[in-house]
Structure formats: structure tokens, C-alpha cells
C-alpha positions as CSV (number, residue, x, y, z in Angstrom):
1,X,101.7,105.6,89.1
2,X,104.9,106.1,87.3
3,X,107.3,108.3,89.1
4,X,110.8,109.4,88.2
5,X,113.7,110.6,90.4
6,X,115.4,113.6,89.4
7,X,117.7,116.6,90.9
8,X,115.8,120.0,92.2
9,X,116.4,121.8,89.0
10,X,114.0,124.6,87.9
11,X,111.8,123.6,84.9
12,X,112.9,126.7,82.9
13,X,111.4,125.0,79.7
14,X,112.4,128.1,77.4
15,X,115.9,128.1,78.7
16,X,117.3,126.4,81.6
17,X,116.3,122.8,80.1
18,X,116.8,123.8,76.6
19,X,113.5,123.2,74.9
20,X,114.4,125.4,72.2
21,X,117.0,122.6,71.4
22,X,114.5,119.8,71.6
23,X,115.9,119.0,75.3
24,X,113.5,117.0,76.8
25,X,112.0,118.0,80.9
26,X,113.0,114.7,83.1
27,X,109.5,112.8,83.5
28,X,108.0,114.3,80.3
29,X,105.4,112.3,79.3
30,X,105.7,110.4,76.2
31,X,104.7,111.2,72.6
32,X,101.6,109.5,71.0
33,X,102.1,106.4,70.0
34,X,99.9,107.3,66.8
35,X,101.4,110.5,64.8
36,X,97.8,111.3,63.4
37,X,96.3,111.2,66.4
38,X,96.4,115.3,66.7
39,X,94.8,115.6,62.9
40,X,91.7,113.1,63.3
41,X,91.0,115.1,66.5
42,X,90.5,118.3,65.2
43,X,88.6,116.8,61.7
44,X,86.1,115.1,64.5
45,X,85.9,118.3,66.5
46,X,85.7,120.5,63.5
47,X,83.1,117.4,62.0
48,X,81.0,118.6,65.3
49,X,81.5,122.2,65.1
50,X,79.2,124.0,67.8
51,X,77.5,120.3,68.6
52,X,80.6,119.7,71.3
53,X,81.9,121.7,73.6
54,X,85.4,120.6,75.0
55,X,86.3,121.4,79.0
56,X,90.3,120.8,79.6
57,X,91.0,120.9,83.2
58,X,94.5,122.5,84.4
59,X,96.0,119.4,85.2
60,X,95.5,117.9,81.9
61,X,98.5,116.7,79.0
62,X,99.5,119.4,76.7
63,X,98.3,116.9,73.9
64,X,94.8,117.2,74.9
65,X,94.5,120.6,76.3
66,X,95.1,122.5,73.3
67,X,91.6,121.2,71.8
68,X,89.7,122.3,75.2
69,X,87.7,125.2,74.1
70,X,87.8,126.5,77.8
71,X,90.1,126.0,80.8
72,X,90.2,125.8,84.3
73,X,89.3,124.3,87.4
74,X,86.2,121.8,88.0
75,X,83.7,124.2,89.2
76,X,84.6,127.0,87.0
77,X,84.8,123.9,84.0
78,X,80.9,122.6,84.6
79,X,79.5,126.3,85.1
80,X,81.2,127.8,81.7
81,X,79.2,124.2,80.1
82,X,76.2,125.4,81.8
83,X,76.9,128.3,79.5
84,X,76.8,126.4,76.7
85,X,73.4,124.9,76.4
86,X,73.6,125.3,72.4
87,X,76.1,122.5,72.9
88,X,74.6,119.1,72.9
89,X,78.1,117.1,73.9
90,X,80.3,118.3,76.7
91,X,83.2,116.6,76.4
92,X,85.0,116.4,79.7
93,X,89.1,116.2,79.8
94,X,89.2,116.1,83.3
95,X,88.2,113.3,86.5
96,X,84.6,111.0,87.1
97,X,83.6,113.8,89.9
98,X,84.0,116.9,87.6
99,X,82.0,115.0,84.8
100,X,79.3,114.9,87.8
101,X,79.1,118.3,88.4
102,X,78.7,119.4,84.7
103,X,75.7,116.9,84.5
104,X,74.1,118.4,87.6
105,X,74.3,121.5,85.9
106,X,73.6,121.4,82.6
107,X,70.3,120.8,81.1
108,X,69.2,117.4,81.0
109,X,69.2,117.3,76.9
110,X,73.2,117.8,77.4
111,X,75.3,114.6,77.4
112,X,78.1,115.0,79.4
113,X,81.3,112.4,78.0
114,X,84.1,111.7,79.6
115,X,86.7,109.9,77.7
116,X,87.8,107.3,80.0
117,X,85.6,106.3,83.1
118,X,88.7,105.0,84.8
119,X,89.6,108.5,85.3
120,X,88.3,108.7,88.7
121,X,89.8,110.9,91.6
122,X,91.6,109.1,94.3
123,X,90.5,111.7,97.0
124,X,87.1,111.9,96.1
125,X,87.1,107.8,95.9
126,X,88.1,107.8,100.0
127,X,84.5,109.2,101.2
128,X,82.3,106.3,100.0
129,X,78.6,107.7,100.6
130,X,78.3,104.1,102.7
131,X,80.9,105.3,104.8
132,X,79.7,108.8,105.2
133,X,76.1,107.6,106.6
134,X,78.0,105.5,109.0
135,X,80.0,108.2,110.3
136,X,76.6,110.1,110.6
137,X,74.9,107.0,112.5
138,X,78.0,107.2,115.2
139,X,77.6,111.3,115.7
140,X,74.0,110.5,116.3
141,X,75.2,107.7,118.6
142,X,77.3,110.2,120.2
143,X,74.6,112.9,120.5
144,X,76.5,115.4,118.7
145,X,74.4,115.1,114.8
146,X,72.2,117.6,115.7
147,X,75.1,120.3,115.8
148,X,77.0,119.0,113.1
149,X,77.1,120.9,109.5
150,X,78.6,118.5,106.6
151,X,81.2,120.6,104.0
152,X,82.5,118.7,101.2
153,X,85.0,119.9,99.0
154,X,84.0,120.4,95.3
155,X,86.6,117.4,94.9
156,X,83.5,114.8,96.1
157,X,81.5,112.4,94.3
158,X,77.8,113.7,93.1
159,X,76.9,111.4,96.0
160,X,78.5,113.0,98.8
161,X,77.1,116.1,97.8
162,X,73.3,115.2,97.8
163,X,74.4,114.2,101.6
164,X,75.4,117.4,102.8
165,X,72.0,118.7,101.2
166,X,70.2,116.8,102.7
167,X,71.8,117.4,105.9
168,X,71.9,121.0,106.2
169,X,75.3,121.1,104.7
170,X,77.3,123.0,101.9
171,X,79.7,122.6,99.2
172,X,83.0,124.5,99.1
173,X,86.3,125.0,96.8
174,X,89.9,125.5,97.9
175,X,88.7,129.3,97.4
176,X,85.9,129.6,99.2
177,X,86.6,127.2,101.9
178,X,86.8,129.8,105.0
179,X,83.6,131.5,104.3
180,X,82.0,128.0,103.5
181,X,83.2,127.6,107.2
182,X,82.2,130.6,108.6
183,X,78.7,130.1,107.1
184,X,78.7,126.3,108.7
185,X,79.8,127.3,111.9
186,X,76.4,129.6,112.1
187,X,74.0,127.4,111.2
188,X,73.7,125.4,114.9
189,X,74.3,127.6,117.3
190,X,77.6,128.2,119.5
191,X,78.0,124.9,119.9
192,X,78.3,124.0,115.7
193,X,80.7,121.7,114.5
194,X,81.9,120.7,110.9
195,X,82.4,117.3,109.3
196,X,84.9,118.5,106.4
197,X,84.6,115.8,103.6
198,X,87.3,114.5,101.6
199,X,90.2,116.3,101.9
200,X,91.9,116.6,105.5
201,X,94.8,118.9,104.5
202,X,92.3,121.8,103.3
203,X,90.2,121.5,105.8
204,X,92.9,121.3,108.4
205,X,94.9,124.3,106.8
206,X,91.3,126.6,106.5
207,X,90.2,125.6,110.1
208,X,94.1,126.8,111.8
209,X,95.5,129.3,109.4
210,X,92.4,131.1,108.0
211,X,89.8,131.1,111.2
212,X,91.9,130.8,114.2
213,X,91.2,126.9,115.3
214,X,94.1,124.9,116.9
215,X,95.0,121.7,115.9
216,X,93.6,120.5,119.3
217,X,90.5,121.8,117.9
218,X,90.8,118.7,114.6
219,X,90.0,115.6,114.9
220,X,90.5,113.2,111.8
221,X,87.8,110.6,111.1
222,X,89.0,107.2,109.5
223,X,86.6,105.4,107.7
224,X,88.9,102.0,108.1
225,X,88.4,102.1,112.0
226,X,86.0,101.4,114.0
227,X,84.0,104.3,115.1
228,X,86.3,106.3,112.8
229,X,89.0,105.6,115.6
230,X,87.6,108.4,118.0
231,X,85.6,107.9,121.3
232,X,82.9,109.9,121.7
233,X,84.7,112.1,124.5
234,X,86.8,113.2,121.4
235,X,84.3,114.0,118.8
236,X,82.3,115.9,121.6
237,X,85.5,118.3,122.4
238,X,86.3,118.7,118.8
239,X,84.9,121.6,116.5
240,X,86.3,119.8,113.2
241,X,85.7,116.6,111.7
242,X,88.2,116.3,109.4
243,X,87.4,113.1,106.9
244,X,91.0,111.0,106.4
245,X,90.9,111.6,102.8
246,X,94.2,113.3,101.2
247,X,95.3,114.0,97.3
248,X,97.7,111.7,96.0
249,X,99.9,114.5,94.2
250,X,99.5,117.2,96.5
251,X,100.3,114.8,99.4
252,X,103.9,113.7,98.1
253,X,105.2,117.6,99.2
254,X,107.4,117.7,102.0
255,X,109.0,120.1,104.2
256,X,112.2,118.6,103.8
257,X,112.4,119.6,99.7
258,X,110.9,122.8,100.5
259,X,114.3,123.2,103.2
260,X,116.4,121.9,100.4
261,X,115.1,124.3,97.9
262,X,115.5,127.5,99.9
263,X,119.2,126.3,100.5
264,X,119.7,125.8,96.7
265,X,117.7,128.5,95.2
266,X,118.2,132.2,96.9
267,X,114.9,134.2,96.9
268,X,112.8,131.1,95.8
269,X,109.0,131.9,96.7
270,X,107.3,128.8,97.5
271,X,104.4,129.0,96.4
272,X,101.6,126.0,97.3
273,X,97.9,124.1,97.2
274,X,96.2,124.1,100.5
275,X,95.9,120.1,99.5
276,X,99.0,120.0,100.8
277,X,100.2,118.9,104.2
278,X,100.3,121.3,106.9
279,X,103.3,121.3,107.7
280,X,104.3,122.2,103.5
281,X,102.0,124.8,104.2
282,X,103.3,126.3,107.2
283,X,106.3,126.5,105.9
284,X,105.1,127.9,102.2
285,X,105.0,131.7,101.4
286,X,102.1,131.4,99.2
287,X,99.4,129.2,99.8
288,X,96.1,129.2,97.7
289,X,93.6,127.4,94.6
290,X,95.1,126.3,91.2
291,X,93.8,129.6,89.9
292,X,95.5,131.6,92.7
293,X,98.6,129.9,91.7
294,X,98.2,130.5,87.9
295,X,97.6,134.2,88.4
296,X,100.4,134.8,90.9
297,X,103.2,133.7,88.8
298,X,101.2,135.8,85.5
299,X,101.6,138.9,87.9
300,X,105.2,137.5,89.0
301,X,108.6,140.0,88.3
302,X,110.8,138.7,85.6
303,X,113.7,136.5,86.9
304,X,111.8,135.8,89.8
305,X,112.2,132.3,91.5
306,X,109.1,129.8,92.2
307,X,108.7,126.6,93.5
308,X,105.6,125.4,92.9
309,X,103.6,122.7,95.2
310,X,100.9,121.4,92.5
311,X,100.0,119.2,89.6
312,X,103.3,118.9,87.2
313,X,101.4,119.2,84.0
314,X,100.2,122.7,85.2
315,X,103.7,123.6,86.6
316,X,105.5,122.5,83.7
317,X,103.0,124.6,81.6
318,X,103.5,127.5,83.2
319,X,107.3,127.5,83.2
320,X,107.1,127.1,79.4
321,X,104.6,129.7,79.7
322,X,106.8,131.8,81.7
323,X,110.8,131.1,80.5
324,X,111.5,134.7,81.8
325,X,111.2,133.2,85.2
326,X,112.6,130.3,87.6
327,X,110.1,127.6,88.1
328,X,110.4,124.6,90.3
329,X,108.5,121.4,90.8
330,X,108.4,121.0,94.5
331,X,109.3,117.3,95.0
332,X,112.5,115.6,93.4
333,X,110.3,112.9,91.9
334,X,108.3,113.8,88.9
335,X,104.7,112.3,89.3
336,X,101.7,113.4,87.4
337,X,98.2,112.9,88.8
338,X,97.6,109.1,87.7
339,X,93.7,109.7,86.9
340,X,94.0,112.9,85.2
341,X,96.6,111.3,82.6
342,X,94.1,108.7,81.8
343,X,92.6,111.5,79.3
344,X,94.9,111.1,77.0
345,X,95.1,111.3,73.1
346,X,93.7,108.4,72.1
347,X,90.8,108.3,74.8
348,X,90.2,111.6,73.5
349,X,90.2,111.2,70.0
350,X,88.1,107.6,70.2
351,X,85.8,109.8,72.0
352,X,85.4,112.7,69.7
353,X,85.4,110.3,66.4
354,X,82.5,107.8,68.1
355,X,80.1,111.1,68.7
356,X,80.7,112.6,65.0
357,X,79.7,109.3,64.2
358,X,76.3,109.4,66.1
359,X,77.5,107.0,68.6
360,X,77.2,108.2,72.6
361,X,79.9,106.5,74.4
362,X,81.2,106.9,78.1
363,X,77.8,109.3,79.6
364,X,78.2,110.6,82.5
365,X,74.2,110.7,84.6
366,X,73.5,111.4,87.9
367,X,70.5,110.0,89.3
368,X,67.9,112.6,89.5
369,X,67.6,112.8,93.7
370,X,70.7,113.0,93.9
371,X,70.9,115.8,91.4
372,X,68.5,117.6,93.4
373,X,69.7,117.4,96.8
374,X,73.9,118.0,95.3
375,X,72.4,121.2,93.7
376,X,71.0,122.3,97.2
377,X,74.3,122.2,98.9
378,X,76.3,123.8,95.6
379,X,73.4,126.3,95.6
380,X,74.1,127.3,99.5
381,X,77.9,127.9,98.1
382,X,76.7,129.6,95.9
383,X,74.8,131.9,97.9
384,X,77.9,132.5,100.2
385,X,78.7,136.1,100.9
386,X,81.7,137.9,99.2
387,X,84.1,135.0,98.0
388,X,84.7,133.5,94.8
389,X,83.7,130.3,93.7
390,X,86.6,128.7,92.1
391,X,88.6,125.6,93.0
């Protein structure tokens, strides 16, 4: 992970930083190292025409974004392929787990590619499904499985998904996480608990600030410790399981910057992920999915200030998007998501050229049980009341 150090200034691309004079942001990534990189990828994509449908996700470069023929988050990302089932390649720009999800949803004719399988997702790769069954085996050891409901975020391997289906459990997104909850908490009587897989942080933030649990009511399991370092006293008393699993970007926030940034900036809104910490939360004004984010700062007055707690490709983009307003980067270092950067031009391109040329390279499959069983728990999401279903 390459990180940078830099002042809190706002990342006012159309102004403040002078992009119109070629001034580069601190951290920007650098250019290709091949200048006709961006022409062979739209001859091979243009070479493929309605044979390859391109998914960018938010967090992606600028360099490969503009040839996504949709954006968005994961979910949203494998249902619009779905949609697609003229398309016979999807071409992912995104992480391993989202390449997952469009293969479990598309039809199995589709290939799925994603241009570089090491772009994995370092909080989906901290719930192993080897793990998961162990934690299972101590609950039952505990006497507590039979009133325990599994919820994994949508940011899981295909793996952990087909668990929770099996086990009476659900999938969620950042959106839909309290009603994904609520519906979990139902399903085993008054005395229900919830193991929350991967991400602590969301399920901690849903559980306290959404739905009225106390911190007393959390309990984190940690896979590196024996017995995930509880007793069984402790996961008897507690009402969430939360799996000690965290995102690398959204886990560098602190309170301290977002202190320092109210001190500097007057009027800054600080505007977060529920990935984050919650104590970055607590302090936050806004707190909600990359989508929530996206749209507030759309509807957001001119000369209004934002710090922004989220992936720096998709903040940067939206300050350049949005040069009538004050957008901040809510950390002082500058440090993309590591994974989601290993999509980059040349991956993509390599890609794109090998399946013009008849040649399928990097397929993403899941195994067909565990399609079956992942699509039971996204299909009990997707049969939650009321709530949308993005990330």
C-alpha cells in the first residue's frame, strides 16, 4: 500500500488545486506507463460491441472507469449484468468477491472476467469459510447455535454466503443492514442473536445507532484466538456477534482528523461510511452507503463544505465532479484501496484485447452448491421489507 502524507486541504480539483492549470492532487495516481493504452481499449471494446458488458465499481481509477458501461456499487454492479444476458463477457473492474456475485447471478452461459485475480478484498479475505464453521462448532459447544442467525455483508466471499443459507441466515448491504437485522432478530424467537460477518464497524454502528443495542450488547469474535477469545458466559449475554473483520481504507479514519478538520474548515459537514470506526461515526454528521454519499453531495448547496470518510478515487471524483463545492479527504494520508487499484489500464486492456481475440482469461466460477445456497441468503435480502438494496 502506497500512502502519501499531505496537509488537510480540500480536493477542490476545479479550483482550489488548480486542475485547470494542469496542478496535480497530492497522491494522484500515476499516468500509464503506455500512452496507447486508452486507444487499444476502446478498438477491443468497440471489436466486442454488445459481446462485453463493462461493470466499473465507484472506487475504481479514472483511467478505467470511463470505459464501464455502468457504475456503481457491487450489488447494484452484478444485478444491472444480470440485465444483460445478451452480453456473453462481463467484464468486472471491481474486487474477487464482486466478480462472485455477478457469476451467481447471471446465467451460466455468461463469463464473468475480472482483470486481475489478485484483486481480492482484504475485509472479505478475514472470514475464511474454515474459520466461520469453527466459530459455528464453538456456539454449538456453547448451546447458543440454535438461536443464532448468520448476516454477512455483501462484502463476503461467495463462500460465506452459501453459509448463511444454509444456516437460516441472510445477506445485507451498508443500506439495508438494519432491516436485514430486524428481520434476523425474528427468526429465533426472543432470545435471537446475530453473528454479523465480515465487517465489525457496520455491524457495530447498525446494531447501536440504528436499533437501539449498547455496546455491552457486542461482542467481537477473533478468528486468531482460541474460542474467538470469548468464554461462553460472554457469547451467551451477548445479542451480537460481531466477526473481527474491518476495511482497510475505511479503517484509517480517525476522530482526531475529523476534530482537526472542524477546527480548520467552518461549516464542514462530515460526511462518512458506516465501515468506519465508531467512534468516526459518532462523531460524523452524515453517515451512510457509497451511494448515499454520492447523492448527498449531488443534492449538496453550492459552496458548501464536505469532508468525506470513503474511498479517494470516488472522493476525488466527486470534487472534480463538484468544483462548486469544498471537498475534503478525511485522513491527511492519501491511500487508495490497494485491491481495487489492481484494475488498472493495462490489466484492463490485456483483458479486453485477449477476449476480442477469442481467448477467455481470468473466469470468475462459483461452484454450483455454493451458488445455490449464496442465492438463498441474497434472495432472503431480497425479500426484505421496504429498504433498498444497494451497498
Amino acid at each position: 500500500m502506497t500512502t502519501v502524507d499531505l496537509p488537510l486541504l480540500p480536493l477542490g480539483l476545479g479550483k482550489d488545486l488548480g486542475s485547470e492549470r494542469g496542478v496535480e492532487c497530492p497522491g494522484d495516481l500515476p499516468p500509464a506507463s503506455d500512452p496507447d493504452l486508452v486507444a487499444r481499449a476502446k478498438a477491443a471494446k468497440e471489436a466486442l460491441g454488445e459481446k462485453v458488458f463493462v461493470l466499473g465499481h465507484h472506487y475504481q481509477r479514472d483511467e478505467v472507469i470511463q470505459f464501464a458501461d455502468v457504475t456503481g456499487d457491487s450489488f447494484k454492479l452484478a444485478r444491472d449484468a444480470a440485465g444483460r444476458p445478451e452480453a456473453e463477457y462481463i467484464v468486472f473492474c471491481g474486487v474477487h468477491f464482486m466478480a462472485e456475485s455477478a457469476d451467481i447471478l447471471t446465467a451460466p452461459e455468461q463469463k464473468v472476467v475480472l482483470p486481475d485475480l489478485a484483486a481480492g478484498c482484504s475485509m472479505a479475505d478475514m472470514a475464511r469459510l474454515a474459520q466461520v464453521e469453527d466459530a459455528w462448532d464453538a456456539m454449538v459447544d456453547a448451546g447458543i447455535a440454535d438461536v443464532v442467525v448468520p448476516v454477512t455483508y455483501m462484502n463476503s466471499s461467495a463462500d460465506i454466503k452459501a453459509f448463511c443459507g444454509k444456516h437460516d441466515g441472510a445477506v445485507c448491504t451498508s443500506s439495508n443492514a438494519d432491516v436485514a437485522l430486524e428481520w434476523a432478530f425474528q427468526q429465533k424467537g426472543p432470545d435471537s442473536k446475530v453473528l454479523f460477518l465480515p465487517d465489525q464497524h457496520l455491524g457495530r454502528n447498525t446494531a447501536v445507532l440504528k436499533m437501539g443495542y449498547t455496546l455491552d450488547d457486542c461482542v467481537v469474535w477473533n478468528p486468531l484466538k482460541p474460542n474467538g477469545g470469548l468464554t461462553a458466559e460472554e457469547l451467551k449475554r451477548a445479542k451480537m456477534i460481531l466477526w473481527k473483520g474491518h476495511c482497510s481504507v475505511h479503517g484509517r479514519f480517525s476522530e482526531d482528523v475529523v476534530d482537526e478538520l472542524r477546527e480548520k474548515i467552518p461549516g464542514v459537514n462530515i460526511l462518512v461510511h458506516p465501515e468506519c470506526k465508531h467512534e468516526v461515526v459518532l462523531k460524523a454528521d452524515l453517515v451512510g452507503s457509497t451511494e448515499f454519499i454520492i447523492k448527498t453531495i449531488e443534492a449538496a448547496p453550492a459552496g458548501s463544505s464536505w469532508a468525506i470518510g470513503t474511498e479517494l478515487n470516488l472522493v476525488k471524483r466527486l470534487a472534480g465532479q463538484h468544483p462548486d463545492k469544498n471537498i475534503s479527504f478525511l485522513d491527511k494520508t492519501v491511500c487508495y484501496c490497494s485491491t481495487m487499484n489492481r484494475i488498472d489500464l493495462p490489466h484492463f486492456v490485456w483483458a479486453m484485447e485477449s477476449l476480442a481475440a477469442g481467448k477467455l482469461v481470468n473466469v470468475i466460477e462459483v461452484d454450483p452448491d455454493t451458488e445455490h445456497w449464496a442465492k438463498v441468503a441474497l434472495q432472503r435480502m431480497l425479500d426484505l421489507p421496504g429498504k433498498s438494496h444497494r451497498d
